[in-house]
N, CA, C, O and CB atoms as a CASP TS submission, in Angstrom:
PFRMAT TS
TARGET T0000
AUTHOR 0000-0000-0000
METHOD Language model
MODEL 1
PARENT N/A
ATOM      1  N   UNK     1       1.468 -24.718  26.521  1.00  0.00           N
ATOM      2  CA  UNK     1       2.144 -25.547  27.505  1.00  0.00           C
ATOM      3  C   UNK     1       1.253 -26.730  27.845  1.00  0.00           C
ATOM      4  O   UNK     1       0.080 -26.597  28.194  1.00  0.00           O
ATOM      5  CB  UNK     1       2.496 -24.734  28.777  1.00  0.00           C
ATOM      6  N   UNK     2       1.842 -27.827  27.730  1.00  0.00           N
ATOM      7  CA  UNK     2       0.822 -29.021  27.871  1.00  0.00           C
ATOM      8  C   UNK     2       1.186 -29.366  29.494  1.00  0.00           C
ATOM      9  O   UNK     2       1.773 -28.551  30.206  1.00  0.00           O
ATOM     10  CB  UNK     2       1.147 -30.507  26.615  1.00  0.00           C
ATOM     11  N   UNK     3       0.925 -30.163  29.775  1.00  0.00           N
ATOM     12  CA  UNK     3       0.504 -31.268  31.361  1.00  0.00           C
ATOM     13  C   UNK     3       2.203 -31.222  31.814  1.00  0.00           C
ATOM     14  O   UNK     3       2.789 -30.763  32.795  1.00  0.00           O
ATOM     15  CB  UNK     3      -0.318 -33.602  30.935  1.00  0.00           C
ATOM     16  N   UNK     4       2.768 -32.130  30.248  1.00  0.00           N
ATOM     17  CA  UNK     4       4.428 -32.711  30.920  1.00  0.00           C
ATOM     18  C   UNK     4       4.837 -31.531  31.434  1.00  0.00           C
ATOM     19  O   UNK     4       5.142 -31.448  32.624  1.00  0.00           O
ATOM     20  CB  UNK     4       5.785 -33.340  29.743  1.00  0.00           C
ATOM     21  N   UNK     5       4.905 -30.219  30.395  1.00  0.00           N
ATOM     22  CA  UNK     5       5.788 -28.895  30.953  1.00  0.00           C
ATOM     23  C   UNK     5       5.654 -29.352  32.068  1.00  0.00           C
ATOM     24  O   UNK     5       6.285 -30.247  32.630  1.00  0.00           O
ATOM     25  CB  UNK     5       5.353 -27.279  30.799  1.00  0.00           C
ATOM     26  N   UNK     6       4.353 -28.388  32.598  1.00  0.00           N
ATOM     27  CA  UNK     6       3.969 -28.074  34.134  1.00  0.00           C
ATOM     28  C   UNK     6       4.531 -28.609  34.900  1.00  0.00           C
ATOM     29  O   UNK     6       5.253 -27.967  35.663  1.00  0.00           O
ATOM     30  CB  UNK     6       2.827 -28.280  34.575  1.00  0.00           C
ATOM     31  N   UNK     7       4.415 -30.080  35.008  1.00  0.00           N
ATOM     32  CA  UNK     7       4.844 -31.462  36.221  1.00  0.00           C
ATOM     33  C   UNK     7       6.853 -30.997  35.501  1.00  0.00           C
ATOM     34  O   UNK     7       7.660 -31.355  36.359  1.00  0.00           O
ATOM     35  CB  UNK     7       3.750 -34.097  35.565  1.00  0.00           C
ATOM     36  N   UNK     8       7.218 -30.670  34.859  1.00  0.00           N
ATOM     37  CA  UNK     8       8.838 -30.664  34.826  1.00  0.00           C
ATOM     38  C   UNK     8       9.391 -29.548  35.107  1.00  0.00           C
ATOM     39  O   UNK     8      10.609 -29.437  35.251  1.00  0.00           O
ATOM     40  CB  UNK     8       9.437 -30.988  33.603  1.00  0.00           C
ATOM     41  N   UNK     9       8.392 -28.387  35.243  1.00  0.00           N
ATOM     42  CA  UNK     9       8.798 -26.925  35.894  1.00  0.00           C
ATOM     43  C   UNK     9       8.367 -27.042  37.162  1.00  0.00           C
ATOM     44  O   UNK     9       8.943 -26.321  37.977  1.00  0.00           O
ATOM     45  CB  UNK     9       8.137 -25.568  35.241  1.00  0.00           C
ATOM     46  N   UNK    10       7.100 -28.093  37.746  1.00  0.00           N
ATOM     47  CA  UNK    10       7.312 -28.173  39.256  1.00  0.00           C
ATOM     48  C   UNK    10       7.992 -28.665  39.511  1.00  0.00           C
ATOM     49  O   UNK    10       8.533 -28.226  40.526  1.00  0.00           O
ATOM     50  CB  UNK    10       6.645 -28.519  40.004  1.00  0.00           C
ATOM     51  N   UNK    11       8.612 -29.951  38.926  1.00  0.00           N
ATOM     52  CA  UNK    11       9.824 -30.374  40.046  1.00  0.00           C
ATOM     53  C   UNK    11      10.612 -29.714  40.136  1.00  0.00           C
ATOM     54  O   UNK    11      10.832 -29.343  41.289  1.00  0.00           O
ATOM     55  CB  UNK    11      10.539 -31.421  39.974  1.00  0.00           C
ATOM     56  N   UNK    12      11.480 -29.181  39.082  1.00  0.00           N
ATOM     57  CA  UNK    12      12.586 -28.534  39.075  1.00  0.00           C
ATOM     58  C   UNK    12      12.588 -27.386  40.120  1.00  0.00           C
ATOM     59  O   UNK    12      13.441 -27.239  40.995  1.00  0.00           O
ATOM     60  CB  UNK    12      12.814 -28.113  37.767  1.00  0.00           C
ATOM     61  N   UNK    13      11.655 -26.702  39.931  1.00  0.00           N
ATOM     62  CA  UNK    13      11.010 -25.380  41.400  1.00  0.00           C
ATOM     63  C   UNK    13      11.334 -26.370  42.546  1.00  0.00           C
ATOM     64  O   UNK    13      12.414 -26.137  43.087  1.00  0.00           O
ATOM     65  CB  UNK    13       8.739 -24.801  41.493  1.00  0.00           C
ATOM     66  N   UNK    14      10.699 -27.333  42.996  1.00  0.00           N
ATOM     67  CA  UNK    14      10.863 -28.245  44.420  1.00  0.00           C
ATOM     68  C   UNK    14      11.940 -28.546  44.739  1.00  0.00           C
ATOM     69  O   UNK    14      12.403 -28.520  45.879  1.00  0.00           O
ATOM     70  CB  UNK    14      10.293 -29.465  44.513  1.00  0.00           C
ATOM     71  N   UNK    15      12.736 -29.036  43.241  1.00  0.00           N
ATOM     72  CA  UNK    15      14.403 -29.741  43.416  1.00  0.00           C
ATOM     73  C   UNK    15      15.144 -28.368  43.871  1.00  0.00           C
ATOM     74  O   UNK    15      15.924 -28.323  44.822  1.00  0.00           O
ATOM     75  CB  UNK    15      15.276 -30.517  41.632  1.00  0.00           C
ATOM     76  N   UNK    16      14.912 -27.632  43.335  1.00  0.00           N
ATOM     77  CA  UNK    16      15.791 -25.997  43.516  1.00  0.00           C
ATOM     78  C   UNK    16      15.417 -26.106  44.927  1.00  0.00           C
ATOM     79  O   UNK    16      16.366 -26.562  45.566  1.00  0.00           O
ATOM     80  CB  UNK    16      15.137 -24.247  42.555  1.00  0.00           C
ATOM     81  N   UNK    17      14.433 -25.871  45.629  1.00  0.00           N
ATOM     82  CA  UNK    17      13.840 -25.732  46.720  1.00  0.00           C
ATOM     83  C   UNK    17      14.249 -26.249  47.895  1.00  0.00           C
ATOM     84  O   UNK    17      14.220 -25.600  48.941  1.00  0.00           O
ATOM     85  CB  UNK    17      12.858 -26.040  46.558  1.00  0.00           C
ATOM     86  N   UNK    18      14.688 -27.537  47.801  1.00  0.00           N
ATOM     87  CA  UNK    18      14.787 -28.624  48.322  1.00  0.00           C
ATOM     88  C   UNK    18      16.622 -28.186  48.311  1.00  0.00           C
ATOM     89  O   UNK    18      17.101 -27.536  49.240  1.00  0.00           O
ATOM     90  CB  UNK    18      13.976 -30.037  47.435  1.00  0.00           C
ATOM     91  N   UNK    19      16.989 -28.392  47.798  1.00  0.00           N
ATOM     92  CA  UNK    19      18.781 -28.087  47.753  1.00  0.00           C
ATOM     93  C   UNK    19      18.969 -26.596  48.268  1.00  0.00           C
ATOM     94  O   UNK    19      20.129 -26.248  48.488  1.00  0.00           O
ATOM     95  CB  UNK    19      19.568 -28.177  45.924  1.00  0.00           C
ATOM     96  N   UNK    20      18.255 -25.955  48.419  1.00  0.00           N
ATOM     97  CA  UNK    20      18.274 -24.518  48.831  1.00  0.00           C
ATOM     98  C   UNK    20      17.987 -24.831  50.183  1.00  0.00           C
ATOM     99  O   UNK    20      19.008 -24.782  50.869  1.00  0.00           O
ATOM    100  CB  UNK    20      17.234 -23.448  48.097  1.00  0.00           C
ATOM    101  N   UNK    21      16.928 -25.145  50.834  1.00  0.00           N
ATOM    102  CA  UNK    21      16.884 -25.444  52.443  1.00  0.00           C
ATOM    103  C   UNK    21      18.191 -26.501  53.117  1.00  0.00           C
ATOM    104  O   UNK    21      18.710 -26.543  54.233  1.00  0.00           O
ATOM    105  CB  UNK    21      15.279 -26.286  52.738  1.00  0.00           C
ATOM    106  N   UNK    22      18.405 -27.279  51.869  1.00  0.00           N
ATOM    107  CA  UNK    22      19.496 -28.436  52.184  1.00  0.00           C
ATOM    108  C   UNK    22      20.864 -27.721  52.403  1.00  0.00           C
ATOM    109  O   UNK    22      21.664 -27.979  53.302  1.00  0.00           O
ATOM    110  CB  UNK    22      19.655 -29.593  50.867  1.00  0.00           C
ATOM    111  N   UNK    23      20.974 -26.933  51.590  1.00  0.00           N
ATOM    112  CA  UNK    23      22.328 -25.893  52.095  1.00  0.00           C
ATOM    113  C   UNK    23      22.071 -24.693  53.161  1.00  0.00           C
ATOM    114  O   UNK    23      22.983 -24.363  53.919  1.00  0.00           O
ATOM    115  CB  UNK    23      22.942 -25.034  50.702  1.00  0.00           C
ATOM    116  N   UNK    24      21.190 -24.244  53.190  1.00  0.00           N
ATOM    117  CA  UNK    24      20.558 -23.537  54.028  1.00  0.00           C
ATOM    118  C   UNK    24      21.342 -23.852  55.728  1.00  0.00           C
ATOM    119  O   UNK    24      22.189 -23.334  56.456  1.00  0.00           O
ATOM    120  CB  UNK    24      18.922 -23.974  53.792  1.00  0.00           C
ATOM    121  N   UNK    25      20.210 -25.290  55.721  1.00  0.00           N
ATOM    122  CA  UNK    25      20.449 -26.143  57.433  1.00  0.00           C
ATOM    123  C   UNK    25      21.720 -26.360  57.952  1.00  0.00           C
ATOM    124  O   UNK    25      22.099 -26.082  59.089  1.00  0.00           O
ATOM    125  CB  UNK    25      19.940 -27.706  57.524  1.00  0.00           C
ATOM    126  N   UNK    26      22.745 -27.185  56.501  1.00  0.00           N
ATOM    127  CA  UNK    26      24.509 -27.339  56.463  1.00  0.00           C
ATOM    128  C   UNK    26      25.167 -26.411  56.680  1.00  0.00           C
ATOM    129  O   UNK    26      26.092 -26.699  57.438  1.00  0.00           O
ATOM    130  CB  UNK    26      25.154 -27.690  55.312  1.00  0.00           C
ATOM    131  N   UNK    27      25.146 -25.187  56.317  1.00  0.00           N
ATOM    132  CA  UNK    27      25.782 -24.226  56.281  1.00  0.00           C
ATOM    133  C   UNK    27      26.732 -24.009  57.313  1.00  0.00           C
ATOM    134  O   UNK    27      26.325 -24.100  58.471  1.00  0.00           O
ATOM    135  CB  UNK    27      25.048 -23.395  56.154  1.00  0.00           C
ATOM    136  N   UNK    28      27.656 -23.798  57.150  1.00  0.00           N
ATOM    137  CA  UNK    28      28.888 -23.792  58.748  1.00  0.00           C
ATOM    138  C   UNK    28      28.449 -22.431  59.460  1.00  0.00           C
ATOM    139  O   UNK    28      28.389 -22.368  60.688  1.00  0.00           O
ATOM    140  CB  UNK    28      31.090 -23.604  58.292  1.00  0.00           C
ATOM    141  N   UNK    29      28.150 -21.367  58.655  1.00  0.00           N
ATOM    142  CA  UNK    29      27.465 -19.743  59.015  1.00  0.00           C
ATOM    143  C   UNK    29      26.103 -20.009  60.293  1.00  0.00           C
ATOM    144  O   UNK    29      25.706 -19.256  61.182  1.00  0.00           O
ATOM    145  CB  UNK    29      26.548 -18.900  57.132  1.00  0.00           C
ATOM    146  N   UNK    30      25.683 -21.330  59.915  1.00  0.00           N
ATOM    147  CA  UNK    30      24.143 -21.534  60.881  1.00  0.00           C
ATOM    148  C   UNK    30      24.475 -22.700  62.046  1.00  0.00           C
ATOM    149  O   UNK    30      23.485 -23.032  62.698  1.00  0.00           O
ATOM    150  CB  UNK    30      22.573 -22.252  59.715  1.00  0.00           C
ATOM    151  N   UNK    31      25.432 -23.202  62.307  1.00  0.00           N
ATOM    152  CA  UNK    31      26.278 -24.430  63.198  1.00  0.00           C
ATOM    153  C   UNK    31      26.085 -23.860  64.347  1.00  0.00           C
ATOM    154  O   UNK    31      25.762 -24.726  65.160  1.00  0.00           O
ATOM    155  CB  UNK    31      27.980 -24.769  62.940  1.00  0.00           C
ATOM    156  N   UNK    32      26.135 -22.623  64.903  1.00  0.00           N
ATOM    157  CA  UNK    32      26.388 -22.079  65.626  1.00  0.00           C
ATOM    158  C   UNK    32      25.218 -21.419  66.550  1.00  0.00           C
ATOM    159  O   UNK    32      25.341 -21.159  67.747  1.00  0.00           O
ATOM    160  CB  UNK    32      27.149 -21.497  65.070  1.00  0.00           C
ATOM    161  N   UNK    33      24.188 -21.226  65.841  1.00  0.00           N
ATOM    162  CA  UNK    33      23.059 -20.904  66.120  1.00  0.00           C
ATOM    163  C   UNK    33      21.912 -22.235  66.268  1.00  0.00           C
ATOM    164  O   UNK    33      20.906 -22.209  66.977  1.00  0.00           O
ATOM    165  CB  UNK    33      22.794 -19.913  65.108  1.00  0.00           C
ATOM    166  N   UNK    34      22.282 -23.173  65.557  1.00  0.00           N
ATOM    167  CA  UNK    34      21.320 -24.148  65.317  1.00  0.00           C
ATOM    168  C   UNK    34      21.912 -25.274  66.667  1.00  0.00           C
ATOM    169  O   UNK    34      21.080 -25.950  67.272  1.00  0.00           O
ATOM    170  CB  UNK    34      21.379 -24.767  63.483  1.00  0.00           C
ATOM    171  N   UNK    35      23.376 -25.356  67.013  1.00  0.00           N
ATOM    172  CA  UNK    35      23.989 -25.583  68.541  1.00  0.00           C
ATOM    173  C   UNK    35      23.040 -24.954  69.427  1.00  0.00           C
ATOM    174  O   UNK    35      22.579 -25.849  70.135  1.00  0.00           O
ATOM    175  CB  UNK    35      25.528 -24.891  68.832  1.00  0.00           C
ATOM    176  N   UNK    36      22.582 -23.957  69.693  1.00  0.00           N
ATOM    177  CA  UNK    36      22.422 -23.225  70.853  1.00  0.00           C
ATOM    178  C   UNK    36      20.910 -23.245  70.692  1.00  0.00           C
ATOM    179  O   UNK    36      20.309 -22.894  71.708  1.00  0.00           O
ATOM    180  CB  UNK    36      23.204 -21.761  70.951  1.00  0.00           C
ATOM    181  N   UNK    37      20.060 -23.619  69.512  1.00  0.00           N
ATOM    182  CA  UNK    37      18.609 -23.894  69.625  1.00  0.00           C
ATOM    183  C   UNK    37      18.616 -25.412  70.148  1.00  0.00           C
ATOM    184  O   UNK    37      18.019 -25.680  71.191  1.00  0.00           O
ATOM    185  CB  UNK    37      17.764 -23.673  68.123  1.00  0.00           C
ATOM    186  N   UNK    38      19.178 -26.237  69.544  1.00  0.00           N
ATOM    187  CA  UNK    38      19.328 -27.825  70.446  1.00  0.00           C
ATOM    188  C   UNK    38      19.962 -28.065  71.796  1.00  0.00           C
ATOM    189  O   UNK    38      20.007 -29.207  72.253  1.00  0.00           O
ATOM    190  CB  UNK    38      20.194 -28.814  69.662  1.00  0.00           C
ATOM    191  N   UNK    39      20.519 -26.892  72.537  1.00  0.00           N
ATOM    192  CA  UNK    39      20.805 -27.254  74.151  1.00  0.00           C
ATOM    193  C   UNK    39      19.860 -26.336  74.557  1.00  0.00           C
ATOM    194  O   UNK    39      19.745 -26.316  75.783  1.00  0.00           O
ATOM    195  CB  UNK    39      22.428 -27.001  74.895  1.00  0.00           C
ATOM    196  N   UNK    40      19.059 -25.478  73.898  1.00  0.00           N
ATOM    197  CA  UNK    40      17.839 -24.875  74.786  1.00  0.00           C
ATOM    198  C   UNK    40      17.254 -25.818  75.406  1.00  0.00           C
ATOM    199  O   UNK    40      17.363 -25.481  76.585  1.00  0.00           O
ATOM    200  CB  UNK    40      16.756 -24.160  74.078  1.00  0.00           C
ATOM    201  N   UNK    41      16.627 -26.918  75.368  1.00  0.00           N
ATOM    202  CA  UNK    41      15.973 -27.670  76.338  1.00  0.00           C
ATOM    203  C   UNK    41      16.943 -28.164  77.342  1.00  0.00           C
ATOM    204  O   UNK    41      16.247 -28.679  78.217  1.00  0.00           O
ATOM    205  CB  UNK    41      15.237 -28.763  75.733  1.00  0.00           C
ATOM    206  N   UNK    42      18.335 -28.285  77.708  1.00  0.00           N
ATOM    207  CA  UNK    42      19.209 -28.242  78.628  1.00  0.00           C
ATOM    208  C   UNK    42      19.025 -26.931  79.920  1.00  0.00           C
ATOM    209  O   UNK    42      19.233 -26.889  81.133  1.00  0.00           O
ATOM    210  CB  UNK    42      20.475 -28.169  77.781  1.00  0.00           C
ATOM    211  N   UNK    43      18.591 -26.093  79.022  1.00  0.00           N
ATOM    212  CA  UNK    43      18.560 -24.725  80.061  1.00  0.00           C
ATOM    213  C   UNK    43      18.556 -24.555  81.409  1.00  0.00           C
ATOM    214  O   UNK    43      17.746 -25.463  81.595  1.00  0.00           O
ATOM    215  CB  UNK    43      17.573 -24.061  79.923  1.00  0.00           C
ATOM    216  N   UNK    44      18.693 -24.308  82.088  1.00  0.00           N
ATOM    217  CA  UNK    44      18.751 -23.924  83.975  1.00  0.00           C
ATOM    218  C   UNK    44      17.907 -22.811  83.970  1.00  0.00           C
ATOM    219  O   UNK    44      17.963 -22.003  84.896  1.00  0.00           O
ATOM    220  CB  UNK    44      20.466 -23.380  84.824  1.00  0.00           C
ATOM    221  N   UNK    45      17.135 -22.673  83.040  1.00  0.00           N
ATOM    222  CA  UNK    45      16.079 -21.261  83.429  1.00  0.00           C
ATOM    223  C   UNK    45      15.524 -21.832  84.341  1.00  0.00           C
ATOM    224  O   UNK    45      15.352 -23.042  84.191  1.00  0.00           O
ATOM    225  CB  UNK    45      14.898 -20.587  82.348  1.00  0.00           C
ATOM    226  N   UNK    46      15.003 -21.136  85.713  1.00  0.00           N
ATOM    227  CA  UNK    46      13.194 -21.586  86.501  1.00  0.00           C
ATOM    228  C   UNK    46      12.403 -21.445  85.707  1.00  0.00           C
ATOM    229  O   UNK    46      12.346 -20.511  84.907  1.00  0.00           O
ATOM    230  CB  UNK    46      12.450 -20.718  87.735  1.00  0.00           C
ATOM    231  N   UNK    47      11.289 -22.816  85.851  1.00  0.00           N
ATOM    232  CA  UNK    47      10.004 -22.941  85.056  1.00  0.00           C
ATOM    233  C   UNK    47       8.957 -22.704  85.654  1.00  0.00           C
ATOM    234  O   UNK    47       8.906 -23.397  86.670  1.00  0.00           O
ATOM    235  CB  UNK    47       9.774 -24.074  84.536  1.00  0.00           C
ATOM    236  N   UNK    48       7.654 -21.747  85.472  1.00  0.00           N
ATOM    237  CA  UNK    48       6.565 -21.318  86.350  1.00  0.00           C
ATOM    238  C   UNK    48       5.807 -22.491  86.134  1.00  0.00           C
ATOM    239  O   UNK    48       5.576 -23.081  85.079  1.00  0.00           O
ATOM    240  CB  UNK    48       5.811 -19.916  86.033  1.00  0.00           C
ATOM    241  N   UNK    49       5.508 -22.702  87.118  1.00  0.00           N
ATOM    242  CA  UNK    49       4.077 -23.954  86.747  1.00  0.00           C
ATOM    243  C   UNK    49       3.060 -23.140  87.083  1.00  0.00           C
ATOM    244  O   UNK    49       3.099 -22.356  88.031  1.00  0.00           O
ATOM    245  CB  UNK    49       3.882 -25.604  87.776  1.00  0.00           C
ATOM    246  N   UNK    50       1.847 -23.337  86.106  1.00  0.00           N
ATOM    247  CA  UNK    50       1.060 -22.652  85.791  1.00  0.00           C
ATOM    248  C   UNK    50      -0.211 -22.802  86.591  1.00  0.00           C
ATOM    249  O   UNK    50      -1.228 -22.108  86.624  1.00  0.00           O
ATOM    250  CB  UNK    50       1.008 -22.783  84.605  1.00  0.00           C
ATOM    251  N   UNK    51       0.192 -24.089  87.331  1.00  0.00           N
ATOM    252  CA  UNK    51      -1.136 -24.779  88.289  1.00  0.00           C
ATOM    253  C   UNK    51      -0.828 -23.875  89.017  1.00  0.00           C
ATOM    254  O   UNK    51      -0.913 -22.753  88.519  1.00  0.00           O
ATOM    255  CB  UNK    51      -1.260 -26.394  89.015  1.00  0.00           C
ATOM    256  N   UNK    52      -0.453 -23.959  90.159  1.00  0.00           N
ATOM    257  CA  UNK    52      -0.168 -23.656  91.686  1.00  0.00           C
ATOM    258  C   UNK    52       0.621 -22.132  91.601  1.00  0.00           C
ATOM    259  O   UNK    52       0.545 -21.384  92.576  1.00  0.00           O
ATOM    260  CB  UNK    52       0.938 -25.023  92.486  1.00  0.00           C
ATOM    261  N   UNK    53       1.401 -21.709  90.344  1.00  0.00           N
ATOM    262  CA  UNK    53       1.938 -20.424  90.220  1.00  0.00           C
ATOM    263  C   UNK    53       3.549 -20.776  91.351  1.00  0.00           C
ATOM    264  O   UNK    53       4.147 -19.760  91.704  1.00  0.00           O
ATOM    265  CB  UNK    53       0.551 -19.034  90.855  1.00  0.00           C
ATOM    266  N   UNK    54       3.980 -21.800  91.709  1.00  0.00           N
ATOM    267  CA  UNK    54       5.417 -22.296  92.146  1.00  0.00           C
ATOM    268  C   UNK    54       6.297 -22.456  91.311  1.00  0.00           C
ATOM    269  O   UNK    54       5.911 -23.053  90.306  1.00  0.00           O
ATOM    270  CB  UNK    54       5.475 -23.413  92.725  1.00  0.00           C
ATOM    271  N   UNK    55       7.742 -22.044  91.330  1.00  0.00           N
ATOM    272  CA  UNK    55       8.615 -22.512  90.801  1.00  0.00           C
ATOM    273  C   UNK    55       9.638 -23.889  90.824  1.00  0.00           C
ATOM    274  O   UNK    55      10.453 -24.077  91.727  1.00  0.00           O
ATOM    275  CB  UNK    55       8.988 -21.706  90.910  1.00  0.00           C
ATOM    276  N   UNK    56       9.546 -24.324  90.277  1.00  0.00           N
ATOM    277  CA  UNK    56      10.754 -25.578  90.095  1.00  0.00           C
ATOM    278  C   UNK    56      12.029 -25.465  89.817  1.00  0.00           C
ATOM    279  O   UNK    56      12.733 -26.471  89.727  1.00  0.00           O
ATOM    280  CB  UNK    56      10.535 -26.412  89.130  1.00  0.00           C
TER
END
């Protein structure tokens, strides 16, 4: 196996790789979960502040 192989079996591994996380993220199955990780910072939880030990 010379140099070219190598560099044309890594990309292809990365390209696979790469379209695999890319469908992964799209997926309509993960919409739903990946919604509810992006309004976590919306949350109404109380936050401890760590100075003074008060809540906000």
């Amino acid at each position: 196996m010379d140099y070219g192989t190598v560099q044309g079996i890594i990309t292809i591994v990365v390209m696979v790789t790469f379209v695999g996380i890319f469908a992964w993220a799209y997926s309509a199955r993960r919409k739903d979960q990946f919604d509810e990780a992006a309004n976590l910072v919306f949350s109404d939880e109380e936050v401890k502040n760590k100075d003074s030990g008060e809540h906000k």
